[in-house]
N, CA, C and O atoms as a printed pandas DataFrame, in Angstrom:
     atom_number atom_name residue_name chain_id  residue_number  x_coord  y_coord  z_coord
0              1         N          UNK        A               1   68.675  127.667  119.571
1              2        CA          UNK        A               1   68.511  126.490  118.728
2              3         C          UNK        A               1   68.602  125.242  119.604
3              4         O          UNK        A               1   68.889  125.406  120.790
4              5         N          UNK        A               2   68.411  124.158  119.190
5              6        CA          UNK        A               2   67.566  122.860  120.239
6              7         C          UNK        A               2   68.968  122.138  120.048
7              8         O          UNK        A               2   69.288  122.110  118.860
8              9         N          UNK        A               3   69.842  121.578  120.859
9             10        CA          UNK        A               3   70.833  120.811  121.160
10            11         C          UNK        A               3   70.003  119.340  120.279
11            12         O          UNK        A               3   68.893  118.809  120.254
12            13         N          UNK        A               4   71.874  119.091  119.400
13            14        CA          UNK        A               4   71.504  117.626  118.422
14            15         C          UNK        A               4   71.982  116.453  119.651
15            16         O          UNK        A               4   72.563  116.771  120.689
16            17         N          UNK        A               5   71.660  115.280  119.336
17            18        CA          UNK        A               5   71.566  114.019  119.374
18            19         C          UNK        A               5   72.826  113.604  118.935
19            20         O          UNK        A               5   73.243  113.840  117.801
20            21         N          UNK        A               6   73.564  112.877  119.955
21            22        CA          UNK        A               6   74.866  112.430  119.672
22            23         C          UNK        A               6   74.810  111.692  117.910
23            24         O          UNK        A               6   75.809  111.766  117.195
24            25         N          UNK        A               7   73.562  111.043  117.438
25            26        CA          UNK        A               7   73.619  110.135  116.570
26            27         C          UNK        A               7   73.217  111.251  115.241
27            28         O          UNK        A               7   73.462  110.921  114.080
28            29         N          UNK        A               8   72.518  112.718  115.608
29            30        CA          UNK        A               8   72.422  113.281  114.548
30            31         C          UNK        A               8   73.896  114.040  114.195
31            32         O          UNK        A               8   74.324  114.085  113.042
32            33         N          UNK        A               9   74.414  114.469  115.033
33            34        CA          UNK        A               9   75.824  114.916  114.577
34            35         C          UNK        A               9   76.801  114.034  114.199
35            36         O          UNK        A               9   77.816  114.486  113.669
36            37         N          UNK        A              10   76.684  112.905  114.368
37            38        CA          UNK        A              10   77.386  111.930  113.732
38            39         C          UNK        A              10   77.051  112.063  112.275
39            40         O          UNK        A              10   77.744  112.296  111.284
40            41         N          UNK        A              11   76.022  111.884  112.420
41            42        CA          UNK        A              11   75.654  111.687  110.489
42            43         C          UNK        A              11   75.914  113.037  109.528
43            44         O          UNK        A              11   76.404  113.149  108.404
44            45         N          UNK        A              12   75.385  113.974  110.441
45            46        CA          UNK        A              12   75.542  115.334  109.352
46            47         C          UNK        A              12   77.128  115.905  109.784
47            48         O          UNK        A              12   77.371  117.024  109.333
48            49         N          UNK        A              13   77.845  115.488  110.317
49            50        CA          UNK        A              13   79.285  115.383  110.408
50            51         C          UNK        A              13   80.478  114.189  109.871
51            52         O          UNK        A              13   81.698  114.234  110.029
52            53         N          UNK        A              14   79.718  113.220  109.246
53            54        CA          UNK        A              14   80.434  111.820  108.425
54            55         C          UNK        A              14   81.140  111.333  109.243
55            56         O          UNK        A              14   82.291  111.082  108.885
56            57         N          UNK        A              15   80.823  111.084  110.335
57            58        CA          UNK        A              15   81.736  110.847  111.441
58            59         C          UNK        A              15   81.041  109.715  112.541
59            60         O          UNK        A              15   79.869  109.925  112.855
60            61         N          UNK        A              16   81.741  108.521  113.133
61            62        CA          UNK        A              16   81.103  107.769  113.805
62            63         C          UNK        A              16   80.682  108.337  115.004
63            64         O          UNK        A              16   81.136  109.479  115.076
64            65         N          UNK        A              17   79.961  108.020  116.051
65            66        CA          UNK        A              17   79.587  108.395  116.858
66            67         C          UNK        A              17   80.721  108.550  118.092
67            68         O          UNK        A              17   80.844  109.540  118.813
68            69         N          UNK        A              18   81.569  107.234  118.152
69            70        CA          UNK        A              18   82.956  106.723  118.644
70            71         C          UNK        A              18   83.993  107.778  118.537
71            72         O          UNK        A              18   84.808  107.880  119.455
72            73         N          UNK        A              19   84.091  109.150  116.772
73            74        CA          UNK        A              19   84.787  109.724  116.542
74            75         C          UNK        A              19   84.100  110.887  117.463
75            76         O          UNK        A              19   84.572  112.011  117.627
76            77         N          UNK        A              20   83.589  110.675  117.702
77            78        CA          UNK        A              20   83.099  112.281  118.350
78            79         C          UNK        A              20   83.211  112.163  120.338
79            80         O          UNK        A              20   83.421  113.104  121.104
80            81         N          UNK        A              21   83.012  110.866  120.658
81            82        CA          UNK        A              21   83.604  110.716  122.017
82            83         C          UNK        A              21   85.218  110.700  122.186
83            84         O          UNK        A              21   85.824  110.897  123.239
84            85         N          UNK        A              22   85.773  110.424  120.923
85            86        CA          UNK        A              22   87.524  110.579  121.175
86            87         C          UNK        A              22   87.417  111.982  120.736
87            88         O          UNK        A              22   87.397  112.460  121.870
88            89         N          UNK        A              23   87.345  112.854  120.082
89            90        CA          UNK        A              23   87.496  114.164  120.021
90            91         C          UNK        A              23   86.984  115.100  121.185
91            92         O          UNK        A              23   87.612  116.138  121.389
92            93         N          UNK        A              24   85.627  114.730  122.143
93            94        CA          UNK        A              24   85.411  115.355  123.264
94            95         C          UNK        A              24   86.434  114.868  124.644
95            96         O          UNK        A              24   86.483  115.417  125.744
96            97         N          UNK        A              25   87.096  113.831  124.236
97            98        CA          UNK        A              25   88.082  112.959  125.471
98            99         C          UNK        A              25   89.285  113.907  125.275
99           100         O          UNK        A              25   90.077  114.210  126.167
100          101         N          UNK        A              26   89.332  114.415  123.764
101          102        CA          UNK        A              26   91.026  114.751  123.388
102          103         C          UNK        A              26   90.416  116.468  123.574
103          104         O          UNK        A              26   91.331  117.270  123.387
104          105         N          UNK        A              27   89.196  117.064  123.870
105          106        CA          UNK        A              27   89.449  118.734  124.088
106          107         C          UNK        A              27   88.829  119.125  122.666
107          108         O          UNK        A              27   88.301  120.221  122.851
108          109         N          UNK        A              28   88.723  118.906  121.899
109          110        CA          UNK        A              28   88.318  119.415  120.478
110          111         C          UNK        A              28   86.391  119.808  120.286
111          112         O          UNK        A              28   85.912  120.774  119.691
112          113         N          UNK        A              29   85.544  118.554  121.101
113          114        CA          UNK        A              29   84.571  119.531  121.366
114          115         C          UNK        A              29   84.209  119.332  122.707
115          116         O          UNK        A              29   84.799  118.546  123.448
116          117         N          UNK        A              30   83.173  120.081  123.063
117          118        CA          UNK        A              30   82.488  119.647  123.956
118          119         C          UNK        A              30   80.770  119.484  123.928
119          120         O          UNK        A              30   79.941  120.057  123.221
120          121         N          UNK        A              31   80.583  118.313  125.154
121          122        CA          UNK        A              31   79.057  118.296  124.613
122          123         C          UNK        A              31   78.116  119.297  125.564
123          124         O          UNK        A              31   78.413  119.541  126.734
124          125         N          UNK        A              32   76.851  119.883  124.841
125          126        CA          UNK        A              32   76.059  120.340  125.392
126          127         C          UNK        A              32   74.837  120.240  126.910
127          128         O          UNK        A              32   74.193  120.982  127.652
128          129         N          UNK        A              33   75.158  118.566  126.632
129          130        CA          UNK        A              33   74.473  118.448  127.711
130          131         C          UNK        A              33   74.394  116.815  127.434
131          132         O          UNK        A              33   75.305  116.176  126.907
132          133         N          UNK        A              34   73.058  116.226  127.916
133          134        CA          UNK        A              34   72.237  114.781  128.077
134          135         C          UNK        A              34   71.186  114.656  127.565
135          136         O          UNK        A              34   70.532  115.643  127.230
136          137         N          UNK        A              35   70.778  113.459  127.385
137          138        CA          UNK        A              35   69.245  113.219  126.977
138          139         C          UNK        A              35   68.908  112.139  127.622
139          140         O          UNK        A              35   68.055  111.525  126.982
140          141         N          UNK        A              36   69.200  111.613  128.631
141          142        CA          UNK        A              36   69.322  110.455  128.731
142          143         C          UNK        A              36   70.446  110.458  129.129
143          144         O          UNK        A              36   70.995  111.215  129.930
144          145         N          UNK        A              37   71.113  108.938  128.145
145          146        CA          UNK        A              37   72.177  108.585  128.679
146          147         C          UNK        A              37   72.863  108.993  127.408
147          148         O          UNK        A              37   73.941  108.529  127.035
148          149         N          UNK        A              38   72.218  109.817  126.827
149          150        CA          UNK        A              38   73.107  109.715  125.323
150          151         C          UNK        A              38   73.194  111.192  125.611
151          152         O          UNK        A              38   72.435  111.880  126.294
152          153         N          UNK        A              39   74.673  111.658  124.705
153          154        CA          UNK        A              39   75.422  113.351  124.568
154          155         C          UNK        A              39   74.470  114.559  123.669
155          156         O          UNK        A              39   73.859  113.898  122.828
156          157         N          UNK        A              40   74.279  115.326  123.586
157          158        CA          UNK        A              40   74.340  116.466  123.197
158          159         C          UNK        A              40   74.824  116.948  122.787
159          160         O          UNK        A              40   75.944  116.967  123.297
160          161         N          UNK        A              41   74.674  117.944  121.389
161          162        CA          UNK        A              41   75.916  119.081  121.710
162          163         C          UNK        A              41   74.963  120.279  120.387
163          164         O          UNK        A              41   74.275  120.050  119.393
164          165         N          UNK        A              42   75.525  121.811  121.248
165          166        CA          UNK        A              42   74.907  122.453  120.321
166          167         C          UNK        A              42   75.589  122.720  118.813
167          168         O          UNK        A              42   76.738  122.384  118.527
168          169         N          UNK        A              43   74.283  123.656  117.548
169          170        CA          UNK        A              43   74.571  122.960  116.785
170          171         C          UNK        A              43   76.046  123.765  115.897
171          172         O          UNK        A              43   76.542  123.601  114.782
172          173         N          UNK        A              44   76.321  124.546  116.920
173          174        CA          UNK        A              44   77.881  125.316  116.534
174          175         C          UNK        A              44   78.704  124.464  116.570
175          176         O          UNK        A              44   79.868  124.850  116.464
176          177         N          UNK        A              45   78.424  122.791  116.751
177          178        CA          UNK        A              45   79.818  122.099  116.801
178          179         C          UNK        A              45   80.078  121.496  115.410
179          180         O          UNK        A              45   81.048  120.867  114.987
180          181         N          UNK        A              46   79.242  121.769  114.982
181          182        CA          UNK        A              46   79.135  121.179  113.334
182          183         C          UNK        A              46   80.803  121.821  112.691
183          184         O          UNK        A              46   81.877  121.242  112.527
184          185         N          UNK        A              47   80.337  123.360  112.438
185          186        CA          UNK        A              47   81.499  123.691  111.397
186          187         C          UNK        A              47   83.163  123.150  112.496
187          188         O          UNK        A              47   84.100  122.555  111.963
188          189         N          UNK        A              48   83.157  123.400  113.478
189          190        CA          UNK        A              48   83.856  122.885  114.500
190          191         C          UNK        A              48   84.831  121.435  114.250
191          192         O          UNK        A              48   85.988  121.172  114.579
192          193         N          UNK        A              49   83.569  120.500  113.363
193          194        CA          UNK        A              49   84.112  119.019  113.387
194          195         C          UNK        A              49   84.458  119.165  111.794
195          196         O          UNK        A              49   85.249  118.448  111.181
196          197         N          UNK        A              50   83.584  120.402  111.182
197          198        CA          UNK        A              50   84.319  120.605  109.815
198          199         C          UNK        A              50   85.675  120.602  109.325
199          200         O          UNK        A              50   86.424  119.972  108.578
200          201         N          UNK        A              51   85.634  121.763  110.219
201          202        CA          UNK        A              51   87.788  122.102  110.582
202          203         C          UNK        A              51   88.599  120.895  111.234
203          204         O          UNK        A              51   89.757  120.558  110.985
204          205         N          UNK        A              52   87.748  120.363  112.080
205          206        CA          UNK        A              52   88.923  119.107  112.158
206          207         C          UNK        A              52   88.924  118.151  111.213
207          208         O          UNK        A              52   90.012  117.605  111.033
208          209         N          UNK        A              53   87.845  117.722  110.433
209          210        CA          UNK        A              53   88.042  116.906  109.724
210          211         C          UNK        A              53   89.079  117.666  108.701
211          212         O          UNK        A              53   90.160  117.158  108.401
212          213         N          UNK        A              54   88.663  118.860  108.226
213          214        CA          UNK        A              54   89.957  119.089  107.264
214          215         C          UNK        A              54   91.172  119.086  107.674
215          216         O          UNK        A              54   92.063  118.802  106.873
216          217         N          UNK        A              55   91.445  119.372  108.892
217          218        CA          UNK        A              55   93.040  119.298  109.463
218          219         C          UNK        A              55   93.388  117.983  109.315
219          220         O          UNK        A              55   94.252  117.658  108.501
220          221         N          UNK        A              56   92.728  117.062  110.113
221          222        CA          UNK        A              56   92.952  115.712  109.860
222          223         C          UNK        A              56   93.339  115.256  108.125
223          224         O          UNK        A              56   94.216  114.501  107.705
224          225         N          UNK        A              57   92.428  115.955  107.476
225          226        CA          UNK        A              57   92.972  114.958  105.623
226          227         C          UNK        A              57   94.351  116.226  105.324
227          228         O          UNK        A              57   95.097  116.333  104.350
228          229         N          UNK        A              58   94.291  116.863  106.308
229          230        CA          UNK        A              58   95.769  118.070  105.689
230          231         C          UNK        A              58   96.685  117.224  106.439
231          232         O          UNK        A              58   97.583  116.784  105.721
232          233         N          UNK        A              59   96.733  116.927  107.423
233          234        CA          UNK        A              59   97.711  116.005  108.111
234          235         C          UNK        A              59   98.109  116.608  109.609
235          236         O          UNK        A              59   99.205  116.733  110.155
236          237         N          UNK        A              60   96.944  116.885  109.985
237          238        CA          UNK        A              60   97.760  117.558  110.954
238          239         C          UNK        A              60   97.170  116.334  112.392
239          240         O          UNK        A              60   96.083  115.759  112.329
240          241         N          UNK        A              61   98.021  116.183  113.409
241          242        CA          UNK        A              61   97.464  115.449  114.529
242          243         C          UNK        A              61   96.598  115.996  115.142
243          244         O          UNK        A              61   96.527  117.224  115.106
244          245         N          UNK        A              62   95.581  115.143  115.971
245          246        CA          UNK        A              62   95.092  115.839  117.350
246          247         C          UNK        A              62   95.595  116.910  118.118
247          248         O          UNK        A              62   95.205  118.058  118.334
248          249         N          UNK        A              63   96.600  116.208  118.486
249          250        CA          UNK        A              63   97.451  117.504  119.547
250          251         C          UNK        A              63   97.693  118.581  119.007
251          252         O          UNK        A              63   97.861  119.514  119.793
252          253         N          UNK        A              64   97.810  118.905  117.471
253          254        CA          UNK        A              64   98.106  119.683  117.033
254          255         C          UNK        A              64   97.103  120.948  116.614
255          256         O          UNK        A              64   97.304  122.159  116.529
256          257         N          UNK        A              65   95.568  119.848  116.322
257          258        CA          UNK        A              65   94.749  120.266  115.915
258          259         C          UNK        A              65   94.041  121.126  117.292
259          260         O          UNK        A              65   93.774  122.321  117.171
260          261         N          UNK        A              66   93.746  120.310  118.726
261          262        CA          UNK        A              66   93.533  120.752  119.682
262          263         C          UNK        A              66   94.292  122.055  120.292
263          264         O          UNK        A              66   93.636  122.790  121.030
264          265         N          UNK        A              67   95.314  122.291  120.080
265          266        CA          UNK        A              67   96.849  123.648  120.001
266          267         C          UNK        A              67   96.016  124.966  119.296
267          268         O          UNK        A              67   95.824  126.100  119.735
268          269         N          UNK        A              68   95.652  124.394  118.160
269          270        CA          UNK        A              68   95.397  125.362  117.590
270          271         C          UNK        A              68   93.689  125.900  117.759
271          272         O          UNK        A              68   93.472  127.100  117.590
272          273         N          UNK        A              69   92.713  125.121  118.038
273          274        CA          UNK        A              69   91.841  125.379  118.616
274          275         C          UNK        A              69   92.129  126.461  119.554
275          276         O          UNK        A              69   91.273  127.336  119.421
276          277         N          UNK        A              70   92.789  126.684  120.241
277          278        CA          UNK        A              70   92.980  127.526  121.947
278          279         C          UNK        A              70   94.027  128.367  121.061
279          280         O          UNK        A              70   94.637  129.091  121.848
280          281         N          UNK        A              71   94.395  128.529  120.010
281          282        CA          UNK        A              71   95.737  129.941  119.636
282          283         C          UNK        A              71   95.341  130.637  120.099
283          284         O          UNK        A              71   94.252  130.389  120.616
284          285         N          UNK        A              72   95.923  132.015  120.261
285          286        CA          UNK        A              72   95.780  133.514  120.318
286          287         C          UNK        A              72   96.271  133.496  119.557
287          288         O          UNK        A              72   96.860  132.516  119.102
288          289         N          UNK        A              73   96.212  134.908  118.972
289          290        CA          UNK        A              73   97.637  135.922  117.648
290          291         C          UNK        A              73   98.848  135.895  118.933
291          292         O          UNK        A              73   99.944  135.821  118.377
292          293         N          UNK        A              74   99.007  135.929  120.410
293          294        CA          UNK        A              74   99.615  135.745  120.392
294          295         C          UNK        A              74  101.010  134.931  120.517
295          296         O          UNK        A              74  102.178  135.307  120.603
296          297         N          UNK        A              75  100.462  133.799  120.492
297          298        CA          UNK        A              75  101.383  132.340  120.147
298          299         C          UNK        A              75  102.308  132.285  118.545
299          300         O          UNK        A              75  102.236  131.719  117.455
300          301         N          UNK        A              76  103.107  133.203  119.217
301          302        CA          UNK        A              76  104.031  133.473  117.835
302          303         C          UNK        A              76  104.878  131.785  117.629
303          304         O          UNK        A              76  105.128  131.527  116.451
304          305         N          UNK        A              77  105.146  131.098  118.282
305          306        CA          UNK        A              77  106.077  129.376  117.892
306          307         C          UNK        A              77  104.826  129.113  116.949
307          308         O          UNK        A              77  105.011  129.069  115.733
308          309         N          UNK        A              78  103.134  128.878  117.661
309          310        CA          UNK        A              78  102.597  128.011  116.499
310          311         C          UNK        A              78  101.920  128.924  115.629
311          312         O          UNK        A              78  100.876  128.649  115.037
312          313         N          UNK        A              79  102.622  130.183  115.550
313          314        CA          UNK        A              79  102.223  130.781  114.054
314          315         C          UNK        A              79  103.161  130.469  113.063
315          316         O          UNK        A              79  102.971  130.106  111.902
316          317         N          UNK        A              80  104.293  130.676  113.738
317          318        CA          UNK        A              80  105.073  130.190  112.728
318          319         C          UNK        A              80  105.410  128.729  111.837
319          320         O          UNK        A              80  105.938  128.545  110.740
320          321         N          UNK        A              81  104.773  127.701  112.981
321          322        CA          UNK        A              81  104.661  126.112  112.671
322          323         C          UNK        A              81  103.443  126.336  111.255
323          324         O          UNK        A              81  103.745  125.822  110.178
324          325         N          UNK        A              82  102.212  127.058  111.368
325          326        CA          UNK        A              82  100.945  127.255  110.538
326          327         C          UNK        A              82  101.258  127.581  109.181
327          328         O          UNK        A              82  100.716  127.224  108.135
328          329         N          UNK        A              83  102.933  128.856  109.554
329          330        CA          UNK        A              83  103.390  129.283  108.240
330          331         C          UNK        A              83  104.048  127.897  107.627
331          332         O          UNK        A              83  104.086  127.495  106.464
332          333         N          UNK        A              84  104.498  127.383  108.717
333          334        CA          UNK        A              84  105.347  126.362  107.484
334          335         C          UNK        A              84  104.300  125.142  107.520
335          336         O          UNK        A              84  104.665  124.277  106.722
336          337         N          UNK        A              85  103.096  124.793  108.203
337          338        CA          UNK        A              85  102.737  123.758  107.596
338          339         C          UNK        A              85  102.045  123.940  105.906
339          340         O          UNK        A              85  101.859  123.163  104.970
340          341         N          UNK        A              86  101.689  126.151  106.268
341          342        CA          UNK        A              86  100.819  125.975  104.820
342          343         C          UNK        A              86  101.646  126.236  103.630
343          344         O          UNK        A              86  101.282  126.095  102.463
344          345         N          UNK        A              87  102.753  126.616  104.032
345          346        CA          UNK        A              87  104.225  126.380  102.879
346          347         C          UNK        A              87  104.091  124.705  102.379
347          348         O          UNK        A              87  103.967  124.472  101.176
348          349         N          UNK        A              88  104.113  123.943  103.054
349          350        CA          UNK        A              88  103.959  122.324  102.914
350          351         C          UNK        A              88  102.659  122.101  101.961
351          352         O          UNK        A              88  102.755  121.429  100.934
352          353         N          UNK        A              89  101.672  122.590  102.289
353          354        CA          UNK        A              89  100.547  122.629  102.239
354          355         C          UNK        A              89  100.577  122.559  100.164
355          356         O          UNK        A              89  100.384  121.768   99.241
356          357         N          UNK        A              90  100.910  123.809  100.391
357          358        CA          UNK        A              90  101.427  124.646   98.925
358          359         C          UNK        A              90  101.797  123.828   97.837
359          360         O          UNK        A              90  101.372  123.774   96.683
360          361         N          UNK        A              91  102.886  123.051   98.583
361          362        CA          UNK        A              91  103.958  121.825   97.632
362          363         C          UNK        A              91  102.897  120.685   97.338
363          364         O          UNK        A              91  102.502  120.441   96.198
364          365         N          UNK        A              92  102.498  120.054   98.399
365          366        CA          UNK        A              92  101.599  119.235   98.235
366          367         C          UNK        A              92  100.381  119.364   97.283
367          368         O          UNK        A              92  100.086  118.375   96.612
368          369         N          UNK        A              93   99.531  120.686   97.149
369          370        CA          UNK        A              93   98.755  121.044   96.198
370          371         C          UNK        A              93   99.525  120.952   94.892
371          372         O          UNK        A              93   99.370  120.132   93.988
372          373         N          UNK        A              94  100.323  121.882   94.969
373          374        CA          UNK        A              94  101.344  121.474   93.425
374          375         C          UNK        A              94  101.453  119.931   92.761
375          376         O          UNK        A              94  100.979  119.488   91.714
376          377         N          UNK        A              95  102.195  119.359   93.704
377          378        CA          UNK        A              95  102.213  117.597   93.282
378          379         C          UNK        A              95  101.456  117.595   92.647
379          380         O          UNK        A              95  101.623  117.812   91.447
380          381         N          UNK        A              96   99.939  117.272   93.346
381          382        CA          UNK        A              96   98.713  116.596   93.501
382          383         C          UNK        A              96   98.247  117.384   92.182
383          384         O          UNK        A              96   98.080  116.766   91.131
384          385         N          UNK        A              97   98.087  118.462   92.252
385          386        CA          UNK        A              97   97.586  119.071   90.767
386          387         C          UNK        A              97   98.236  118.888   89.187
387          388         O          UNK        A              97   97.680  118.940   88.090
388          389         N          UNK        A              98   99.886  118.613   89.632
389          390        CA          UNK        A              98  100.253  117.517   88.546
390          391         C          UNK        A              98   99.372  116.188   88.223
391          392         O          UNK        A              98   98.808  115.952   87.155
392          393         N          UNK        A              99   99.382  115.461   89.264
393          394        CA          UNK        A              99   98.912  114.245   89.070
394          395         C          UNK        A              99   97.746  114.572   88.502
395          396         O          UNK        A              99   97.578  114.333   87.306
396          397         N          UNK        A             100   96.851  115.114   89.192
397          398        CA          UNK        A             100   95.267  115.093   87.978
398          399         C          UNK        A             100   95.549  115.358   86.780
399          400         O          UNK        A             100   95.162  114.668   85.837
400          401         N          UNK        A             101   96.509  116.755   86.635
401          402        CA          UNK        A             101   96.508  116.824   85.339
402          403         C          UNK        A             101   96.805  115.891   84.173
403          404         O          UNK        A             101   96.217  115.921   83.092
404          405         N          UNK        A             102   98.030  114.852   84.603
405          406        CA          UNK        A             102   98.840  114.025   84.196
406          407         C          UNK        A             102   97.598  112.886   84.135
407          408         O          UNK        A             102   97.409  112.124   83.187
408          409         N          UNK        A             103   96.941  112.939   85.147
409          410        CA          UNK        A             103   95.856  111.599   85.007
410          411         C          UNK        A             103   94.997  112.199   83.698
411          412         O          UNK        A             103   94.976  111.492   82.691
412          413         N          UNK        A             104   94.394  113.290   83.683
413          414        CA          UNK        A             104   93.249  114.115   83.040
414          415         C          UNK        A             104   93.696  113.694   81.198
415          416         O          UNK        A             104   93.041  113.202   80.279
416          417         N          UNK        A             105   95.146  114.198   81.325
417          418        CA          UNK        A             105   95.565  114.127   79.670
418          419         C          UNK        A             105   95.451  112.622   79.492
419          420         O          UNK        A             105   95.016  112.173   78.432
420          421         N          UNK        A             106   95.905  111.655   80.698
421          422        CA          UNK        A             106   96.122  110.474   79.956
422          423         C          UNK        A             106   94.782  109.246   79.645
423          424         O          UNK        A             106   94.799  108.102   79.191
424          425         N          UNK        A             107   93.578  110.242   80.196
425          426        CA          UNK        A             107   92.317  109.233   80.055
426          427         C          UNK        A             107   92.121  109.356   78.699
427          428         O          UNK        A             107   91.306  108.630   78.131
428          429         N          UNK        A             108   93.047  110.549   77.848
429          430        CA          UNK        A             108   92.357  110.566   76.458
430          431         C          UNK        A             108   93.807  110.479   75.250
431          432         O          UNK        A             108   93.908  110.703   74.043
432          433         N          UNK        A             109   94.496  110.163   76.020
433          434        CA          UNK        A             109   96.202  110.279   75.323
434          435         C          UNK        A             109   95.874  108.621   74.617
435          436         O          UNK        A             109   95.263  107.705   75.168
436          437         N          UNK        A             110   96.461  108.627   73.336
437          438        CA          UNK        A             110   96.763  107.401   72.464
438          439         C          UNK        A             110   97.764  106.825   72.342
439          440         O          UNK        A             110   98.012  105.837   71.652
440          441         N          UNK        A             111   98.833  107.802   73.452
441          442        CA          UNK        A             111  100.223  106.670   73.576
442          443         C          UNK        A             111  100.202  105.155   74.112
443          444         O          UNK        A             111   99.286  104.527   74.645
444          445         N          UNK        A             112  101.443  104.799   73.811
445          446        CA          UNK        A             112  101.466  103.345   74.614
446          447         C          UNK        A             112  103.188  103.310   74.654
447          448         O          UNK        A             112  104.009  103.600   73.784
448          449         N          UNK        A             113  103.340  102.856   75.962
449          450        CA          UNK        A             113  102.236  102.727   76.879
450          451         C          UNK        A             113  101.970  104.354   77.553
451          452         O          UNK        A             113  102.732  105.308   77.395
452          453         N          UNK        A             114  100.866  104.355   78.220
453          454        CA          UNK        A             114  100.356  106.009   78.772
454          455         C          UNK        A             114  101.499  106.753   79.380
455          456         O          UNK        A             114  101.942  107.866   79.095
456          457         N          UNK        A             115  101.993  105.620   80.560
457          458        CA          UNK        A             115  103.146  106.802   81.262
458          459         C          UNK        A             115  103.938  106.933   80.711
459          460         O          UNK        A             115  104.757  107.701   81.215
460          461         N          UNK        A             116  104.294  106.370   79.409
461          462        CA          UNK        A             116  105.403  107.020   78.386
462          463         C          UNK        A             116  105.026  107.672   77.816
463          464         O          UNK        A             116  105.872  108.018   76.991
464          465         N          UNK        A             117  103.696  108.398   77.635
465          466        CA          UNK        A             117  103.998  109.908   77.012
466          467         C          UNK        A             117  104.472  110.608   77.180
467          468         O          UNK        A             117  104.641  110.789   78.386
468          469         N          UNK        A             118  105.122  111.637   76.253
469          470        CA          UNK        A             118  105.704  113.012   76.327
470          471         C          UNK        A             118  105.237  113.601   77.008
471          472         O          UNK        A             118  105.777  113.900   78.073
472          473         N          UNK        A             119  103.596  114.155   76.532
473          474        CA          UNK        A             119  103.099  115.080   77.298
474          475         C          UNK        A             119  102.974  114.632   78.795
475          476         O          UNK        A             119  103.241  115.556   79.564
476          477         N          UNK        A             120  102.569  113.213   79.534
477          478        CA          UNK        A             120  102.530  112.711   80.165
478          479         C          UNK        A             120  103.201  113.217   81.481
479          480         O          UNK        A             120  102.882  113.732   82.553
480          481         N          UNK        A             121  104.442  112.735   80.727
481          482        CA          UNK        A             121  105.623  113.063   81.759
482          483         C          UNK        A             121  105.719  114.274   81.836
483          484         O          UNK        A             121  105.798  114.745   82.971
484          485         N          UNK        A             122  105.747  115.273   80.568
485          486        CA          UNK        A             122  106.403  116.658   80.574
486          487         C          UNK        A             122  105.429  117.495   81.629
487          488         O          UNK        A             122  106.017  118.410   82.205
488          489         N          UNK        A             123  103.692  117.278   82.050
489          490        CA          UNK        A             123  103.217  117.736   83.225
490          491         C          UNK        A             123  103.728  117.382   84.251
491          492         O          UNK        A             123  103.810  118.274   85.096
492          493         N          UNK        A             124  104.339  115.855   84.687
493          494        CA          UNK        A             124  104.675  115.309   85.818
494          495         C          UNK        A             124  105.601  116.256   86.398
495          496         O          UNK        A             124  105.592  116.625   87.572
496          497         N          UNK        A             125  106.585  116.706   85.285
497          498        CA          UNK        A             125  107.883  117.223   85.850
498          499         C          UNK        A             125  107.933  118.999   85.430
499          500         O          UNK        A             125  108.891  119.747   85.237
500          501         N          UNK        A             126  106.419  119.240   85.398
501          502        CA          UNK        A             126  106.148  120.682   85.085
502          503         C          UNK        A             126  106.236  121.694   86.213
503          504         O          UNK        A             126  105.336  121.938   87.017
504          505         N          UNK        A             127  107.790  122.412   86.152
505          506        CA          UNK        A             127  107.796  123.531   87.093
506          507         C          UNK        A             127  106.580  124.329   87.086
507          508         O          UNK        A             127  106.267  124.693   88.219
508          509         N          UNK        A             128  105.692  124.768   86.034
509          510        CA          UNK        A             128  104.950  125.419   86.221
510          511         C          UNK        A             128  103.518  125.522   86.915
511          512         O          UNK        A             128  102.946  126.551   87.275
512          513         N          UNK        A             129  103.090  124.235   87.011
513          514        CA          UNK        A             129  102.057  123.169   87.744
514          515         C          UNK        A             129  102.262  123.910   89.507
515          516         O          UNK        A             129  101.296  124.292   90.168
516          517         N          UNK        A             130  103.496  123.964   89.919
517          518        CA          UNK        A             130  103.542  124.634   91.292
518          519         C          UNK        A             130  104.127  125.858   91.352
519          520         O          UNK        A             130  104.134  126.261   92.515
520          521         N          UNK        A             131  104.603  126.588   90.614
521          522        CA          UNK        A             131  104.147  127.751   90.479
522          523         C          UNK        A             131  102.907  128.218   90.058
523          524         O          UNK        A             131  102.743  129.359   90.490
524          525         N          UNK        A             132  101.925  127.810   89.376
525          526        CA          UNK        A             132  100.560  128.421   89.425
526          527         C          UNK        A             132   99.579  127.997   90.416
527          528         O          UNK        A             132   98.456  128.498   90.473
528          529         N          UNK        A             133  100.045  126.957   91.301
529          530        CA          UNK        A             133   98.858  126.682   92.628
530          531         C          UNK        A             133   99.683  127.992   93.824
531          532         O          UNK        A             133   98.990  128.827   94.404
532          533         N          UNK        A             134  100.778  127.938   93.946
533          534        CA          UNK        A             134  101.720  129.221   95.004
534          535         C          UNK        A             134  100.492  130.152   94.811
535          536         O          UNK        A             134   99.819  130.566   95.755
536          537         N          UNK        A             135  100.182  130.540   93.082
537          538        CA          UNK        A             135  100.080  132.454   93.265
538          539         C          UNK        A             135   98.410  132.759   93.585
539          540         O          UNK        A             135   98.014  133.912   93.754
């Protein structure tokens, strides 16, 4: 397959062009080659900048993200860091799936004011909301 254009992987990656020279500076990709004076890279770097972008909105740093790029199975310290970031991970989905819900009921709730509803609140503070994202 034909090596992209620093400016086409920018775009079909949502990513500035700038983000993709600090990610080849920090180890995360590398480019394929030149065209010129402008980068390359083949087009396996796509799902590549996929995963970092999701690490990045999960929270994870560069350094961290670059770590895990290079794991083996056998780097048992950052398997175990992976277990507890996706334990974190877990909680955070829970929250967050309150909140929609809590948002969801209240675009159509007739209380007043909204965050004083019953039901309102009673999702906010619903054990069950993170127990059903866990299973």
């Amino acid at each position: 397959m034909t090596s992209l254009d620093i400016a086409e992987v920018a775009e079909r990656a949502g990513l500035a062009p700038s983000a993709l020279r600090f990610y080849e500076k920090r180890g995360l990709i590398e480019p394929d080659g030149r065209n010129g004076l402008r980068r390359t890279y083949h087009p396996d770097v796509l799902p590549r900048l996929a995963l970092v972008s999701c690490a990045r909105s999960a929270g994870f740093t560069i350094a961290q993200i670059a770590r895990f790029l290079t794991a083996t199975p056998e780097d048992a310290e950052l398997r175990s860091h992976l277990a507890k970031r996706a334990n974190q991970l877990d909680e955070d989905i829970a929250r967050l799936t309150r909140m929609r819900d809590g948002l969801r009921h209240t675009a159509t709730c007739t209380h007043r004011p909204l965050v004083d509803c019953p039901e309102f609140q009673s999702i906010l503070a619903s054990p069950e909301a993170d127990a059903n994202t866990s299973a």
